[in-house]
KOLKE-821687 format. One line per 10 residues: number of its first residue (from 0); their letters; for each residue x, y, z of C-alpha. Coordinates in Angstrom, 1 decimal, m for minus. Layout:
NUM) A) X,Y,Z; ...
This chain:
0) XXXXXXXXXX) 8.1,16.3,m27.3; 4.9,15.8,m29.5; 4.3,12.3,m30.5; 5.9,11.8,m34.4; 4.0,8.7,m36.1; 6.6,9.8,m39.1; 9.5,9.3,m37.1; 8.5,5.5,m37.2; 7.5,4.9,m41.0; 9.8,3.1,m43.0
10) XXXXXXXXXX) 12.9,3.1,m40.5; 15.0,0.6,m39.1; 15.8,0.0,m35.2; 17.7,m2.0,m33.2; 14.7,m2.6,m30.9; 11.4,m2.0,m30.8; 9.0,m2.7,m27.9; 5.5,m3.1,m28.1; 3.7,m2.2,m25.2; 3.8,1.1,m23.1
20) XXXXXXXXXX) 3.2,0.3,m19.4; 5.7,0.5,m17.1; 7.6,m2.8,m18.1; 7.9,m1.5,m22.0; 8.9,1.8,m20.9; 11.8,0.5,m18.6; 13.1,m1.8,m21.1; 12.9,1.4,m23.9; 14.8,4.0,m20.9; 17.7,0.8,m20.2
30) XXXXXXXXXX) 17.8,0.4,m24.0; 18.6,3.9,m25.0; 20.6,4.3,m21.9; 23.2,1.5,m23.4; 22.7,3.2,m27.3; 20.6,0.4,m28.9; 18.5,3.1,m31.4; 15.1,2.5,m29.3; 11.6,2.8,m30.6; 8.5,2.3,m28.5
40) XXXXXXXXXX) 4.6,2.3,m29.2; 1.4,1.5,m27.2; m2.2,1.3,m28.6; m3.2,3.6,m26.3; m1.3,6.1,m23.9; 1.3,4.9,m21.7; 0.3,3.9,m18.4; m3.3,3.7,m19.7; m3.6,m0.3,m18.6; m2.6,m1.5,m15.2
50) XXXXXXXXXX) 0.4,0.8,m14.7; m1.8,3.4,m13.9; m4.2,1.0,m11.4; m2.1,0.0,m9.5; m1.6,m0.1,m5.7; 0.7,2.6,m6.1; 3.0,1.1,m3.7; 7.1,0.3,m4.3; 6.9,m2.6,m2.1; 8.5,m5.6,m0.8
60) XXXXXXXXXX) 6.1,m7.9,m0.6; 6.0,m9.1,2.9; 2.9,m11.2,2.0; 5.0,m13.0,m0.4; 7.2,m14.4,2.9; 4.2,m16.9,3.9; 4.9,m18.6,0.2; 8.3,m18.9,0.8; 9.2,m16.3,m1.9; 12.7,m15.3,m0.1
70) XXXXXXXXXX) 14.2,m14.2,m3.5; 11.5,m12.8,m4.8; 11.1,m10.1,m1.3; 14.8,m9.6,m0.8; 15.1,m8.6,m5.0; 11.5,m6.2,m4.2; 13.3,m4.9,m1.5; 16.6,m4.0,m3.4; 14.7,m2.7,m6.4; 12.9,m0.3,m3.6
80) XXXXXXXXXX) 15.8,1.1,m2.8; 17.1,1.7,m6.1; 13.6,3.7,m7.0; 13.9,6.1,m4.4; 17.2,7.0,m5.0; 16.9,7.5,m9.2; 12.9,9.0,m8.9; 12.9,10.3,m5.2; 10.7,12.9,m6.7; 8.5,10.0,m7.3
90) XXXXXXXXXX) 8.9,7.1,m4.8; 8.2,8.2,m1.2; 8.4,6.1,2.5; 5.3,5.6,3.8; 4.7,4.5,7.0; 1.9,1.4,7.7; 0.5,m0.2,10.4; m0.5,m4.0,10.7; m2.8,m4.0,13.2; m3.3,m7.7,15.7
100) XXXXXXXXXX) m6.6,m8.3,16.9; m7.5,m11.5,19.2; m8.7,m14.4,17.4; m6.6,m13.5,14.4; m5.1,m15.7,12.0; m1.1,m14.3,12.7; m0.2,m13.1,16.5; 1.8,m10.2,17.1; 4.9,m12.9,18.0; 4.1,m13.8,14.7
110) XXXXXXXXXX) 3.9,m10.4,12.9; 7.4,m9.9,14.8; 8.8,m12.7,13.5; 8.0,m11.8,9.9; 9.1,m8.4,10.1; 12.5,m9.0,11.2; 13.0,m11.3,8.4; 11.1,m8.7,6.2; 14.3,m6.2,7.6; 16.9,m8.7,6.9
120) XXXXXXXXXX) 16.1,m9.3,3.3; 15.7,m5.3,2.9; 19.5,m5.7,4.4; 18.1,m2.9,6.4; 17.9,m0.2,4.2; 15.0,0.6,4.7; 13.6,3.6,5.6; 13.0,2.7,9.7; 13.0,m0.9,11.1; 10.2,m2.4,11.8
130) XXXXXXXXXX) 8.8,m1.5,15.6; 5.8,m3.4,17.9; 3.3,m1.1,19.3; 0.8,m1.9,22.5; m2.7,m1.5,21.4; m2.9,2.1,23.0; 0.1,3.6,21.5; m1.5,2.0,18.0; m4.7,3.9,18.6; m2.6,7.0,19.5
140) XXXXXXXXXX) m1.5,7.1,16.1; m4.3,6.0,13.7; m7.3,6.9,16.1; m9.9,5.4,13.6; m8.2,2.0,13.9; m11.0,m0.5,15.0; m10.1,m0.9,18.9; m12.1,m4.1,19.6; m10.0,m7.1,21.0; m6.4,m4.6,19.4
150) XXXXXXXXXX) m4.0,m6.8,20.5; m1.3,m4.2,19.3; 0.5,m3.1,16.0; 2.8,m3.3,13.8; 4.5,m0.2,12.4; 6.6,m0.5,9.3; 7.7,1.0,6.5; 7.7,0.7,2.7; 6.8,3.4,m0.4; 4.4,5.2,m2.2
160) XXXXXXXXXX) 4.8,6.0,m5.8; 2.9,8.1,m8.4; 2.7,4.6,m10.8; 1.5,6.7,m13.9; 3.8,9.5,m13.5; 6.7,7.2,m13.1; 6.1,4.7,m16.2; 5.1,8.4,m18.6; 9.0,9.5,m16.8; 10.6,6.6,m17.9
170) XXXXXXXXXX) 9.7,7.2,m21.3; 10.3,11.3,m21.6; 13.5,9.9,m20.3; 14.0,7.4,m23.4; 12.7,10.2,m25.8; 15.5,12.4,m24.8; 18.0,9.8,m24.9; 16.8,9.5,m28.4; 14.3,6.9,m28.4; 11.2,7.3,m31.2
180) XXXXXXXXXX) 8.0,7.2,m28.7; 4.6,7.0,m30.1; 1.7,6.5,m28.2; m1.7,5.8,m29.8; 0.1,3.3,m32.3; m1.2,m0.3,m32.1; 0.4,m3.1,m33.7; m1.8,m4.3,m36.6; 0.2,m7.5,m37.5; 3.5,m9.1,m37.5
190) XXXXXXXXXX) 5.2,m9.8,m40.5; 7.4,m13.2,m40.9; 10.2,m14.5,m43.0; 10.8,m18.1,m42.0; 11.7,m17.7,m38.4; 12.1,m13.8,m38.6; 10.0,m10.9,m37.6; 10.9,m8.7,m40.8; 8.4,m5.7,m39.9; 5.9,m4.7,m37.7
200) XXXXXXXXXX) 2.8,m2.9,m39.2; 1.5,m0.4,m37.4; m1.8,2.3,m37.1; m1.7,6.3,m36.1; m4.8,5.7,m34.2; m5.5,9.2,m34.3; m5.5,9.5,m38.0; m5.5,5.7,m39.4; m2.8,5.8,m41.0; m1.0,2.7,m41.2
210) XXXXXXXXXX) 2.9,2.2,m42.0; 5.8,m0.5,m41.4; 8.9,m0.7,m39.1; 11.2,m2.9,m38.8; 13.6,m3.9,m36.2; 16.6,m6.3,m35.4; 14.9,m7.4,m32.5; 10.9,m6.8,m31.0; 10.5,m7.2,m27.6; 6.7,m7.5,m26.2
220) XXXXXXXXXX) 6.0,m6.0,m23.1; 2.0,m5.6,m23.6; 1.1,m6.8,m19.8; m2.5,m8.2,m19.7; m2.6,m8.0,m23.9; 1.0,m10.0,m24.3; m0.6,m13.2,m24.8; m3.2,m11.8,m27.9; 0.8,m9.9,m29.4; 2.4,m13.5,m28.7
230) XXXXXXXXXX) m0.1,m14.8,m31.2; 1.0,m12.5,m33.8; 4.3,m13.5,m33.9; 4.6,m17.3,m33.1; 3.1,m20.5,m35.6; 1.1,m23.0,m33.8; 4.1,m25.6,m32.6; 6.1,m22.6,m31.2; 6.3,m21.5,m27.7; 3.6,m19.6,m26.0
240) XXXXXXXXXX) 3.0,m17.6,m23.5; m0.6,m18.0,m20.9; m1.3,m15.8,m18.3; m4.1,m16.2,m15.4; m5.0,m12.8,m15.4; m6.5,m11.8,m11.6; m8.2,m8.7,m11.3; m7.6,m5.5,m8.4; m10.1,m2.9,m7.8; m9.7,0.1,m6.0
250) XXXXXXXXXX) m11.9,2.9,m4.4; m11.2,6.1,m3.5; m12.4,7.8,0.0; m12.2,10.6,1.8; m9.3,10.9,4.4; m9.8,7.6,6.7; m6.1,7.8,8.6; m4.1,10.3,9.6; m0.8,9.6,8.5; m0.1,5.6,8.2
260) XXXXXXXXXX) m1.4,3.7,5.7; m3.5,0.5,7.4; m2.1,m3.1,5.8; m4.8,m5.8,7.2; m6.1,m9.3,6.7; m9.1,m9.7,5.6; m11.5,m11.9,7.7; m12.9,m13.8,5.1; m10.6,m15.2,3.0; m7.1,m14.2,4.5
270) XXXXXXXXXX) m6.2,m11.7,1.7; m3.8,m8.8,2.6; m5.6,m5.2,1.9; m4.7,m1.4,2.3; m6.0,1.7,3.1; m3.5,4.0,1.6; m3.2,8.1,2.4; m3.6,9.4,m0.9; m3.0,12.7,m1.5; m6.3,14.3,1.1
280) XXXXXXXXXX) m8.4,10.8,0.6; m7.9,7.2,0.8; m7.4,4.7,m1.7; m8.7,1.1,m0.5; m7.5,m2.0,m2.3; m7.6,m4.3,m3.6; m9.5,m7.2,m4.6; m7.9,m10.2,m6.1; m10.6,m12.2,m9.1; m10.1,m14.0,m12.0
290) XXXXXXXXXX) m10.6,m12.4,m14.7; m11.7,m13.2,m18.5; m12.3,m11.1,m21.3; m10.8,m7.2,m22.6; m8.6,m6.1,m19.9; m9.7,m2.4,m21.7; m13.3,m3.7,m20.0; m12.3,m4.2,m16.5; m14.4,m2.5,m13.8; m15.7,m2.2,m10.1
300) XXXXXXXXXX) m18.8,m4.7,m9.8; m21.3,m4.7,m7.0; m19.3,m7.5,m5.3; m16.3,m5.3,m5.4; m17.5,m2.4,m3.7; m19.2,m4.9,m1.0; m15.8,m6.5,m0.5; m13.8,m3.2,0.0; m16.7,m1.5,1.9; m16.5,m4.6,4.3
310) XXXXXXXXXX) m12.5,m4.3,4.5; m13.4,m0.5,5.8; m15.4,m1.7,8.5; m13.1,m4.6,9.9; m10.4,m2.4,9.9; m11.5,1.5,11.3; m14.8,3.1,13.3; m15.4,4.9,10.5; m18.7,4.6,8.3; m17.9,5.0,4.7
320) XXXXXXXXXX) m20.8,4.4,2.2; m21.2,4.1,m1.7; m22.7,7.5,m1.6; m19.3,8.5,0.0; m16.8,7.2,m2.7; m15.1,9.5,m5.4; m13.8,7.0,m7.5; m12.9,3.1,m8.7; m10.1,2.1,m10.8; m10.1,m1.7,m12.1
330) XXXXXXXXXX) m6.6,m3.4,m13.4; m5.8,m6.6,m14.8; m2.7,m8.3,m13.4; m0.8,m10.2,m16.4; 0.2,m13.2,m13.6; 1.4,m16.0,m15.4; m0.7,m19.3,m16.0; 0.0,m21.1,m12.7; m2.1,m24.6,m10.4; m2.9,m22.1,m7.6
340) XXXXXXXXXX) m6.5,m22.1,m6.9; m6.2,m19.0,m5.1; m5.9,m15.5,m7.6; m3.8,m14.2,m4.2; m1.5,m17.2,m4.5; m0.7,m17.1,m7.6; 3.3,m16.1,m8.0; 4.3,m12.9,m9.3; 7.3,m14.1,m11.0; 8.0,m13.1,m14.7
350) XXXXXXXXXX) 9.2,m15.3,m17.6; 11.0,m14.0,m20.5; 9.9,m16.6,m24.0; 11.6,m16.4,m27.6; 8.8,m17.2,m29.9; 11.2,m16.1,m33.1; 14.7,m15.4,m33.4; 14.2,m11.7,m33.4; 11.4,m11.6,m30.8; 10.8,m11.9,m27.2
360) XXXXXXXXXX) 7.3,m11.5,m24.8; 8.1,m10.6,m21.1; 4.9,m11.7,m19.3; 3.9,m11.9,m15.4; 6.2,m9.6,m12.8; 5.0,m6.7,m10.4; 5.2,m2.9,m10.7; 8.1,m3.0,m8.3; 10.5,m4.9,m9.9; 9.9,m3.8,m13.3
370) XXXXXXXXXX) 13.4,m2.1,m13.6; 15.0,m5.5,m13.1; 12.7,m7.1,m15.6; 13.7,m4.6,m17.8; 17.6,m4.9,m17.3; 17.3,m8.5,m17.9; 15.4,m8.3,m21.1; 17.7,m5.7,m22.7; 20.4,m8.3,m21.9; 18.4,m10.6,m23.7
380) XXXXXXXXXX) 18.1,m8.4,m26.6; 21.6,m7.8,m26.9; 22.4,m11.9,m27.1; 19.6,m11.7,m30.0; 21.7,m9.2,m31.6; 25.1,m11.3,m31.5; 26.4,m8.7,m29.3; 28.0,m8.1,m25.7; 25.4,m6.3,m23.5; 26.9,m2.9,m22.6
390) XXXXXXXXXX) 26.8,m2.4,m18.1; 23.0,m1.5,m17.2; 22.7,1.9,m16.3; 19.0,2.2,m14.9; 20.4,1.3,m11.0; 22.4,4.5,m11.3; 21.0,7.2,m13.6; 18.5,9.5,m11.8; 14.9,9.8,m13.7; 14.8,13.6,m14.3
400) XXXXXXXXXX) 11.9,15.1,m13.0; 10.3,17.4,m15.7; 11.1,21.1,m15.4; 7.8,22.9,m13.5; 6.5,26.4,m13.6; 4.4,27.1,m10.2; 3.8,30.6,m10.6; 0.8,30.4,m12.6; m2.7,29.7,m12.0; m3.8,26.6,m10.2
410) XXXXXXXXXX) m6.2,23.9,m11.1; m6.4,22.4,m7.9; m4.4,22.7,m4.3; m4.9,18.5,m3.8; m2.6,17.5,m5.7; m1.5,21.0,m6.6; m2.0,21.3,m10.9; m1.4,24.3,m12.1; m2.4,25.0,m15.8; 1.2,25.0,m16.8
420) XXXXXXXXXX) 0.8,22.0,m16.0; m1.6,21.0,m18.7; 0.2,23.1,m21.1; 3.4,20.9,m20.3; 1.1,17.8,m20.8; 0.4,18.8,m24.5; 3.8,20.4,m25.7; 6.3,17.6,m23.9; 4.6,14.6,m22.7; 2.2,13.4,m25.3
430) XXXXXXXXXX) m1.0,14.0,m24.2; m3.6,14.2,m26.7; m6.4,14.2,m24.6; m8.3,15.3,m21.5; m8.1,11.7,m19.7; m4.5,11.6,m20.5; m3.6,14.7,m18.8; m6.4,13.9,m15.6; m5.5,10.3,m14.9; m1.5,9.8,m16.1
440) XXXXXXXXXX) 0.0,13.0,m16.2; m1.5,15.1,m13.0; m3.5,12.8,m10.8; m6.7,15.3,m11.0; m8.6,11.9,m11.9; m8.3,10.5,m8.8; m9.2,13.6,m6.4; m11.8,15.6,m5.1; m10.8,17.5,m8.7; m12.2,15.3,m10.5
450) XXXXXXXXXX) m15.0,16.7,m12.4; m16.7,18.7,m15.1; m15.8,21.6,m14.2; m11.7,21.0,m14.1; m12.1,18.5,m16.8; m13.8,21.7,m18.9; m10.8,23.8,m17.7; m8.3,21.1,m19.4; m10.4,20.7,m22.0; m10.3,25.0,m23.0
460) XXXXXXXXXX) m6.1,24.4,m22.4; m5.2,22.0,m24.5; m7.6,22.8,m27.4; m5.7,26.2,m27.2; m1.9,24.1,m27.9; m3.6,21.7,m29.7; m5.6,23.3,m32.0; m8.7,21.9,m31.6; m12.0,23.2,m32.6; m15.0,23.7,m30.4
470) XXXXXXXXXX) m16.4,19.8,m31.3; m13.3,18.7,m31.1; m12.9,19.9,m27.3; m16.5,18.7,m25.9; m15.8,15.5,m27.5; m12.6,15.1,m25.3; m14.0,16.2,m22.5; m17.0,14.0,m22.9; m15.2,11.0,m23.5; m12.8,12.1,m20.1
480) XXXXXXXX) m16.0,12.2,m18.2; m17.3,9.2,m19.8; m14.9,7.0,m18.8; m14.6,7.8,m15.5; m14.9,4.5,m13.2; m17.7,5.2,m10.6; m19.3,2.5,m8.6; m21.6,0.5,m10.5
């Protein structure tokens, strides 16, 4: 489908959710899925904020078990297993190492210890329990693993997903269930009667046009932004909603491991990092900073890349320099205002507020468990609506992967794009530009693809199904190369 700004103006929906990262789009895939008439928008593309810099892990949270967050790992670790078995296509095992090195601040008795708790709140489904390698049979597997004072390893399992991929799924997957999905559509303001939200008014960004919906109920879901939406909708004595937003950066490497990713602790201030196989690179995260200001603004500093760089160094023998790095992606991590000094400490719990009796923000959470937050918000809905909350679906129902044709010609072999690819991007998916179809609908972003020339490839494709002229296409191209996030 084709975005349709008309199918919004002037109508009336049961819910509609403001905010297109992977949050909004679970809540708009669980609300179609139990027959609420759905609608959806995002200022920008979906997955354009941090659901497309993220980690890209489906993960337990192990780190969490030093803060005593028991519930919070044990419900990570059944929402893992829920995501690989409705987007397998997606959400992959991945094997890690935790490498022990004398003098460190946990031993491996330690590290054991932890794990077979980690295994127990997984109830053991995951994908291999945990296993203790000797220092040898650790460099046996990852080689490049940093062999001074290796007290041993170890190995453990947890997943990888395709973040962008999965959040843009999740709302083809509301579209066909009916849903009205419009992307490039920002909320301009919030219209009240008494303790109402009586319509939303709303901008085709790609056109300015502006036009009103309204809705029984709204539900805001903008991650870092939710706090700015809150303030559209609530009067000063209502309740609000703060965040202590922390930001993660990321670099991408060439190829540093084999086949495990690397989970470490850093030396300096105890944070828990990774060096992640991605696609043929590595992706090395992630740093953990306040941050103030535009989460649209977020990027790698200097310190950053010395920080990351560093991580490299403590944790392999190999030399990686700034002249060596592909790519940085920055997020901004809508935690919720907490007293921990520490960004790292900081809980990754989510809160749900009313702020009128038609409208809800969902603020704080993690990538992981964004399918419960969404359940439990739909629930929500449904009491706003005076009306018993259908069963959830979204444990059950498999995310479709989209239909693929791999004949054709190919755009790059890591990850393998083929143009069809982009032509798919442009008919079914939304995509309206060349850095939506390189960072959230193929990955070519964040690869050794990366470039002018593909970028002018995808440009030539999609101004043939989109109808562009020839300004038209170097524009989007430009702007695609433009906002690429290098090292500063």
């Amino acid at each position: 489908m084709k975005r349709n700004p008309a199918a919004l103006a002037g109508q009336s929906f049961d819910l509609l959710i403001i905010g297109g990262g992977i949050v909004g789009a679970g809540i708009a895939r669980d609300a179609a899925l139990r027959g609420l008439r759905t609608a959806i928008v995002d200022q920008a593309d979906w997955a354009s904020g941090t659901s497309s810099r993220s980690s890209k892990l489906i993960h337990g949270g192990f780190r969490y078990l030093e803060q005593g967050a028991f519930h919070l790992v044990a419900e990570a670790c059944r929402e893992r297993a829920i995501l690989r078995r409705i987007a397998p296509h997606l959400v992959k095992p991945l094997p890690f190492l935790f490498p022990v090195y004398q003098g460190g601040r946990r031993s491996l008795l330690t590290m054991r210890l932890g794990m077979t708790l980690y295994d127990l709140l997984a109830l053991y489904r995951n994908t291999h329990p945990h296993q203790t390698l000797s220092a040898d049979a650790a460099l046996t597997a990852e080689p490049t693993l940093a062999s001074d004072g290796l007290r041993g390893a170890i190995r453990f399992y947890d997943c990888q997903e395709d973040d962008a991929r999965l959040c843009v799924e999740n709302v083809l997957h509301a579209a066909a269930l009916g849903a009205v999905c419009c992307n490039y559509c920002p909320v301009i303001a919030l219209e009240r009667a008494g303790q109402h939200i009586a319509s939303i008014r709303l901008r085709d960004q790609l056109t300015g046009e502006e036009f009103v919906a309204r809705a029984n109920a709204v539900v805001n879901a903008a991650g870092p932004w939710v706090q700015r939406v809150a303030e559209l909708a609530t009067d000063e004595s209502g309740p609000t909603v703060r965040l202590s937003p922390t930001k993660g950066v990321h670099m991408l490497v060439p190829r540093l491991t084999r086949e495990h990713a690397i989970a470490m602790q850093d030396r300096r201030d105890g944070r828990i990092l990774f060096i992640l196989p991605w696609h043929d690179c590595s992706l090395v995260g992630t740093t953990d900073t306040d941050f103030t200001g535009d989460p649209a603004d977020a990027r790698a500093t200097d310190a950053d890349i010395a920080y990351l760089l560093d991580a490299i160094s403590q944790a392999t023998r190999s030399t990686v320099s700034r002249a060596d790095i592909l790519a940085t992606f920055a997020g901004i991590r809508p935690l919720l205002a907490a007293d921990a000094k520490r960004p790292s400490a900081r809980s990754r719990e989510h809160r749900i507020v009313q702020q009128a009796d038609n409208f809800l923000s969902i603020a704080g959470g993690k990538y992981t468990t964004y399918r419960a937050m969404a359940q439990e918000a739909v629930d929500r809905v449904y009491r706003l609506l005076n009306r018993r909350p259908p069963a959830c679906r979204t444990a059950h129902e498999p995310i479709p992967p989209p239909p693929r044709e791999t004949s054709g010609p190919t755009l790059c072999d890591n990850p393998q794009v083929f143009e069809s690819d982009i032509t798919r991007a442009a008919r079914d998916e939304m995509a309206t530009s060349v850095a939506d179809v390189m960072w959230r609908r193929t990955g070519l972003a964040l690869s050794r693809c990366s470039g002018e020339p593909t970028a002018r490839r995808v440009g030539s494709l999609l101004a043939t199904e989109l109808g562009w002229d020839p300004p038209a296409e170097f524009r989007s191209v430009r702007d695609y190369l433009q906002c690429r996030v290098f090292p500063v």
